[in-house]
C-alpha positions in Angstrom: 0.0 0.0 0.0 1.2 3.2 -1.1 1.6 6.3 1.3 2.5 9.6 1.2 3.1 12.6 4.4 1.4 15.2 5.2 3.2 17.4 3.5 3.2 15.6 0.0 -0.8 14.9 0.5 -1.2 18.8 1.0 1.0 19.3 -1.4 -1.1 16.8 -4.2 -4.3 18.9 -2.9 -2.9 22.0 -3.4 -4.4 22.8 0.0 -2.3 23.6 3.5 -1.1 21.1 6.3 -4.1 22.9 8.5 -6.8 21.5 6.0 -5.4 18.0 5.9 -5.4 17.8 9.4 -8.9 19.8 10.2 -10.3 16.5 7.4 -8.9 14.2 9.7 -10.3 15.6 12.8 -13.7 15.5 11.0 -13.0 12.3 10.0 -13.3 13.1 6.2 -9.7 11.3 5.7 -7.3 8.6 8.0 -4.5 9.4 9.0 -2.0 6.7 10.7 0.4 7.4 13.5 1.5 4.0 14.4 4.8 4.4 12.1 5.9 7.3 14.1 5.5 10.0 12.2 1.9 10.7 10.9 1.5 9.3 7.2 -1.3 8.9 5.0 -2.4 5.6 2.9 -3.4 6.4 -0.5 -7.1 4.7 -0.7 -9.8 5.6 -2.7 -11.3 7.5 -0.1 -8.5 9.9 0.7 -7.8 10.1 -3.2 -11.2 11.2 -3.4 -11.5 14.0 -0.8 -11.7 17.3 -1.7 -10.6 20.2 0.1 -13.4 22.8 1.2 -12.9 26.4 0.5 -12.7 28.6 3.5 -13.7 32.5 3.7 -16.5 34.7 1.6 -17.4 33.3 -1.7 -15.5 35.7 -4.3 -17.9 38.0 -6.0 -18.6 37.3 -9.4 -18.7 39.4 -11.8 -21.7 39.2 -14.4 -21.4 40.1 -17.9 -24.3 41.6 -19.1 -23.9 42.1 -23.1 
């Protein structure tokens, strides 16, 4: 089984270190800690999470023609 660390996940995410470990504290994503360091397993369900934007939606700009 394949892994990566946090760094690399956040990193494949293009998201922070914060994000990855706020999903694991909701339990969106698993992280293991037995190895030591805190590493985590490439499964489909981590490949599959998407990080959630934080702050005010951006305004958007509507073209009227």
């Amino acid at each position: 089984m394949k892994f990566v660390n946090i760094k690399q996940f956040a990193e494949m995410k293009k998201c922070s270190r914060e994000n990855i470990y706020n999903a694991e504290r909701k339990r969106e994503i698993t992280i293991d800690r037995t190895s030591g360091f805190p590493v985590v397993y490439l499964t489909e369900e981590n490949l599959n999470w998407k990080p959630k934007e934080k702050g005010r939606p951006r305004k958007k700009i509507l073209d009227i023609s």
